[in-house]
C-alpha positions as CSV (number, residue, x, y, z in Angstrom):
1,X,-7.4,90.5,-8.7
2,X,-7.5,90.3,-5.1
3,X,-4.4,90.5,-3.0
4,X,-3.5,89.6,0.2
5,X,-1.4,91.3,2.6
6,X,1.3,89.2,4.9
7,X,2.4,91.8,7.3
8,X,-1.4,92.5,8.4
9,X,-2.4,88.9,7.8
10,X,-5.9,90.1,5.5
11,X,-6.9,90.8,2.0
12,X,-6.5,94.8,0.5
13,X,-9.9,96.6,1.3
14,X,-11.8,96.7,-1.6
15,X,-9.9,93.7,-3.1
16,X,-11.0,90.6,-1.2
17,X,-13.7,89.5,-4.1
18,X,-12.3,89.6,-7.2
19,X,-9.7,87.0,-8.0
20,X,-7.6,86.1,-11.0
21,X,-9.1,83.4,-12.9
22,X,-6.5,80.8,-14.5
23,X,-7.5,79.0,-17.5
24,X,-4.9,76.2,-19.4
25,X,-5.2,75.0,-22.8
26,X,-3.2,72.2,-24.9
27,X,-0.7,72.9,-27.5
28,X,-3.6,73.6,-29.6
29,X,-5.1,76.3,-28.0
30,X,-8.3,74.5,-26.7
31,X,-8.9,74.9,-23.4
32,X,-8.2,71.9,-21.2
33,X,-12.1,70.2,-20.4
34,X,-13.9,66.8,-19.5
35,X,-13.5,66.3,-23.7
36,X,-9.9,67.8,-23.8
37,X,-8.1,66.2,-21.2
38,X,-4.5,67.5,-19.7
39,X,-2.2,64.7,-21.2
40,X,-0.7,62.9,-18.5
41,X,1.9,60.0,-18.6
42,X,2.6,57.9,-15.3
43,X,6.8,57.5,-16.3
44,X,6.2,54.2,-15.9
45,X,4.9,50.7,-16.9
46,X,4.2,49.5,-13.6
47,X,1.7,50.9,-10.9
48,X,2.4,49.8,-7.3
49,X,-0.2,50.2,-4.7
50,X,-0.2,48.8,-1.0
51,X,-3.4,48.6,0.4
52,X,-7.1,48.4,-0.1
53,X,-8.3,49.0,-3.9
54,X,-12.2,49.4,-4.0
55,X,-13.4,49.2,-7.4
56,X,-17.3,50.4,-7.4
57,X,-17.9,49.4,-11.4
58,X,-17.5,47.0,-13.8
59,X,-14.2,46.5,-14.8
60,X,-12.9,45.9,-18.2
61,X,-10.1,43.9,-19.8
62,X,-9.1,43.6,-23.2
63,X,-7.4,40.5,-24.3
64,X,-6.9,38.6,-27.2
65,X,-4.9,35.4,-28.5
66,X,-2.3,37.4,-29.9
67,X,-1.9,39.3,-26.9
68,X,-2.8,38.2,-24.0
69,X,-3.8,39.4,-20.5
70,X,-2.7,36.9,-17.7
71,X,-5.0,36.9,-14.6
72,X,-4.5,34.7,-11.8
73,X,-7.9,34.8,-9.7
74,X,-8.4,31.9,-7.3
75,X,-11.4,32.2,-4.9
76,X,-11.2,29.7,-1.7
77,X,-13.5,29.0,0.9
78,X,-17.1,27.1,1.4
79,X,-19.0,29.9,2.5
80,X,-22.0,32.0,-0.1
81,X,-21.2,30.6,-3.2
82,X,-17.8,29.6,-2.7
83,X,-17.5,25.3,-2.7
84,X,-13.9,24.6,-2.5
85,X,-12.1,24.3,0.4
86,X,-8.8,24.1,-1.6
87,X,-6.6,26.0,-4.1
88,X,-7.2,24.1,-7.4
89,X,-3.8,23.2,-8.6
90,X,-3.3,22.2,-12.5
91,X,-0.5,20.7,-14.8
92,X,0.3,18.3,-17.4
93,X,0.5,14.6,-16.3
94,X,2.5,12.8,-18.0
95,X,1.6,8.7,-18.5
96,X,4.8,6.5,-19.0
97,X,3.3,3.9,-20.8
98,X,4.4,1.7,-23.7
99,X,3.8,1.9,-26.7
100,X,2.3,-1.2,-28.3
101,X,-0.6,-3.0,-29.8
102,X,-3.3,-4.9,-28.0
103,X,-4.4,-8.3,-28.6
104,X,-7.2,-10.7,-26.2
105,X,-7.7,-14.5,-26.7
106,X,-10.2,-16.0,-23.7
107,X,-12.5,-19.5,-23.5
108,X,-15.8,-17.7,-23.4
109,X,-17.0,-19.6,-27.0
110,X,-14.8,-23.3,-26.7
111,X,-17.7,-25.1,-25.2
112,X,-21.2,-24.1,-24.4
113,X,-22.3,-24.7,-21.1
114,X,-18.9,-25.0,-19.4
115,X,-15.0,-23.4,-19.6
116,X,-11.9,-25.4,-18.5
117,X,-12.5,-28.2,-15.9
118,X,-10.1,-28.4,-12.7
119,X,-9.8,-30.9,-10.4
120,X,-7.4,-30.8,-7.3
121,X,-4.4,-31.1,-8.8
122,X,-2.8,-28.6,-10.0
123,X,-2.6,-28.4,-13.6
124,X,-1.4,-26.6,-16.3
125,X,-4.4,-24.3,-17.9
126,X,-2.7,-22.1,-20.3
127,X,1.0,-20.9,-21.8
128,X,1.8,-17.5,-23.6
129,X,4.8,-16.5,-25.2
130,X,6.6,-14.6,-28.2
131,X,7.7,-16.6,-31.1
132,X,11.1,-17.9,-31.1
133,X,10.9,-18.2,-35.0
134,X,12.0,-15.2,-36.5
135,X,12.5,-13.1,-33.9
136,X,15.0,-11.7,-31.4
137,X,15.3,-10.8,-27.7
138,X,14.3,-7.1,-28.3
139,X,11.4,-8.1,-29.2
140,X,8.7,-7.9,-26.0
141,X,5.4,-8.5,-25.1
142,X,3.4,-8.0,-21.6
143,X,0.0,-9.7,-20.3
144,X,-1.5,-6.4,-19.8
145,X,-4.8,-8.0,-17.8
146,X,-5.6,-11.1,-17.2
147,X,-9.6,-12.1,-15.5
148,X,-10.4,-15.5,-14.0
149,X,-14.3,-16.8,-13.1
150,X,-15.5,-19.6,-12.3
151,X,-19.3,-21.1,-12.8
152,X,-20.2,-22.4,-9.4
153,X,-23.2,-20.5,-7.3
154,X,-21.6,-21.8,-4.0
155,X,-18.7,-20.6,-2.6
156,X,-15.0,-21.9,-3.9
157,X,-11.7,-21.4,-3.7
158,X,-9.0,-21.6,-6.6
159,X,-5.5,-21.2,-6.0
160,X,-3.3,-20.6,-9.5
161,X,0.4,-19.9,-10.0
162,X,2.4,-18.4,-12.8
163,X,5.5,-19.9,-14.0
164,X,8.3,-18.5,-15.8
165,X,10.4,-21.0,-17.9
166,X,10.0,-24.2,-19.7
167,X,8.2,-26.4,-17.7
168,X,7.8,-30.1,-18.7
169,X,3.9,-30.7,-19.7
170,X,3.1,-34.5,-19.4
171,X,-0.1,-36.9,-19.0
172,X,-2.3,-35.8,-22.4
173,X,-0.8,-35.2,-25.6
174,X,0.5,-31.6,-25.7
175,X,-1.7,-28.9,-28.0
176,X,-0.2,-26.9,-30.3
177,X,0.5,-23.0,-30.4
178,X,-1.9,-20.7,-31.7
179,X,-0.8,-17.6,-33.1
180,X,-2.0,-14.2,-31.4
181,X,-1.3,-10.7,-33.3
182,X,2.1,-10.8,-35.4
183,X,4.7,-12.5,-32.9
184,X,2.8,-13.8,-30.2
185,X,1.6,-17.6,-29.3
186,X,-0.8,-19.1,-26.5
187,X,-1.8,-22.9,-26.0
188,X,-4.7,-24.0,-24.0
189,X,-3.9,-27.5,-22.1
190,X,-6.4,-30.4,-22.1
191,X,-8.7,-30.2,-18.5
192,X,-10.2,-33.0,-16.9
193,X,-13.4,-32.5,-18.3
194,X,-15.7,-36.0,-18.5
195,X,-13.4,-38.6,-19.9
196,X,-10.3,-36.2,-20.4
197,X,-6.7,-37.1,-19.1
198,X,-5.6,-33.7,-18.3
199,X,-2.5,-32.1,-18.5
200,X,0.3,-32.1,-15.7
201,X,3.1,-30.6,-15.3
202,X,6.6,-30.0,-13.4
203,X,8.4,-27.1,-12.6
204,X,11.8,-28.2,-14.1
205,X,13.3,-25.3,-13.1
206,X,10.8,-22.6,-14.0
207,X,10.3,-19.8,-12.0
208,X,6.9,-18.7,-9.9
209,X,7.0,-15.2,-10.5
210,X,3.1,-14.5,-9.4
211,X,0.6,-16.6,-7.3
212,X,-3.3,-15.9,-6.2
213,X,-6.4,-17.1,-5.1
214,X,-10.4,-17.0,-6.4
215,X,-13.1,-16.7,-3.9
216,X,-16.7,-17.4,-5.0
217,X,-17.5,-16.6,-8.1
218,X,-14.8,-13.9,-9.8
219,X,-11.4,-12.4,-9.3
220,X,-10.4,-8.9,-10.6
221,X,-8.3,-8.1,-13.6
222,X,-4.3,-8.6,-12.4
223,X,-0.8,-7.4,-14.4
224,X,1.0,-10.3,-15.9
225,X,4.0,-11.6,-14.4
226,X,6.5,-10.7,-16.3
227,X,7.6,-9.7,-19.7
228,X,7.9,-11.9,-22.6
229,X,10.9,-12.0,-24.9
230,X,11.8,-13.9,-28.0
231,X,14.8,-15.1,-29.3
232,X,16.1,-18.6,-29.4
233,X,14.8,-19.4,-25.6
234,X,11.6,-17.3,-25.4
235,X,10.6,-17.1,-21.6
236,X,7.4,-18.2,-21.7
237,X,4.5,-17.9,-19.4
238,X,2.0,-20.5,-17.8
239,X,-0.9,-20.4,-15.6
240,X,-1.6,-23.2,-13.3
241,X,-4.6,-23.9,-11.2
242,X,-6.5,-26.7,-9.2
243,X,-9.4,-25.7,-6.9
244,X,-8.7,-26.5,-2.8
245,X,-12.2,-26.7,-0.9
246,X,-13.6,-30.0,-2.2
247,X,-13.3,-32.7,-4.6
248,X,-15.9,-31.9,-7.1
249,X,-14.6,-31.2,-10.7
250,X,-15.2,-27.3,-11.5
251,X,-15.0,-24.9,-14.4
252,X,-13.2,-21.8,-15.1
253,X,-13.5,-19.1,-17.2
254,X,-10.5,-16.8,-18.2
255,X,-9.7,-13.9,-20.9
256,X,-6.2,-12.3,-21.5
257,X,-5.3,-9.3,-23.0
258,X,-1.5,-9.0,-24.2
259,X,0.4,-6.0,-25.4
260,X,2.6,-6.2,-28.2
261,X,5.6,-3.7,-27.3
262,X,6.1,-1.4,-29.9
């Protein structure tokens, strides 16, 4: 063993190159090696480490359902391979919609070269509401969409209105209700197609809750004006129109699509 002295500051002569070898072994007696590794415990469940950590191999995770391993990697930028110039953000969106069933009624099939024929005055083309018989005030319904088209290849102009309330329909004999799904009703008024009287009507109170205007050819889909109720005075709905930009009779063409609240 060699030994080394402090007050001369050197190793004994003759003792400088032989050395005391020191060999450690686990509680089984097998010498500590790369296959019998020292067992070491950290103390602790959580490594902290400030810096830089280069990893220069593949790295391995084990994960499964039942246990999990969370990792939060988000890669920014729009450089190499990197596209997004934002930090992708997700969640659960939530819809509040209601509940209900859908039901459509249009004109598309009542004649077959034309739809309902305006004029310039403005006439009643069409009423919706939820039947009074049987029902109550709970129970609601909504014009979901509503699309109106006309069949001229020139340019035109429509105004229509919608009407909330009773309003009085005179001139031609008034048609009757139609039934649409379980509760609700529409009616389609007489135009002024050929020989045709035509419907007219006053407002007798009724509110305009929604008014518009086609240009050319087609309008896009647009909510209903209000919600329908039943009960003894059901608030029902009507859709007047009369074209404004010349005195030549012209079809429309129109489709509804009503939600039957759950």
């Amino acid at each position: 063993m060699a030994q080394f002295r402090r007050d001369i500051q050197r190793f004994q002569n003759n003792g400088n190159t032989i050395f005391e070898v020191v060999m450690l072994a686990s509680n089984t007696g097998v010498p500590i090696s790369t296959t019998n590794r020292l067992p070491v415990t950290l103390g602790t469940g959580t490594i902290t480490i400030t810096g830089n950590v280069n990893v220069g191999t593949v790295v391995s995770v084990n994960s499964t359902p039942g246990n999990p391993v969370h990792t939060h990697i988000t890669e920014v930028g729009t450089s190499g391979l990197l596209a997004v110039p934002y930090l992708p953000v997700s969640g659960t969106v939530v819809v509040d919609e209601a509940a209900g069933s859908l039901f459509s009624f249009n004109n598309h099939a009542t004649n077959t070269n034309r739809g309902w024929t305006m004029d310039e005055t403005m006439r009643p083309v069409v009423s919706v509401r939820v039947n009074s018989s049987g029902t109550t005030i709970t129970n609601l319904a909504e014009i979901i969409e509503y699309e109106l088209g006309n069949n001229n290849a020139n340019q035109s102009t429509i105004i229509y209105e919608w009407y909330e309330g009773n309003i009085s329909i005179s001139g031609a004999a008034i048609p009757s209700w139609t039934s649409l799904g379980t509760r609700c009703q529409y009616r389609v008024y007489q135009d002024k197609y050929s020989s045709n009287q035509g419907n007219t009507f006053t407002a007798n109170g009724a509110i305009m809750r929604h008014s518009g205007i086609v240009i050319g050819k087609n309008s896009e889909g647009d909510e209903g004006p209000s919600t329908m109720n039943g009960g003894a005075t059901p608030n029902m709905l009507t859709l007047c129109m009369r074209r404004v930009d010349s005195a030549t009779k012209l079809d429309v063409w129109f489709a509804f699509t009503i939600k039957e609240l759950a």
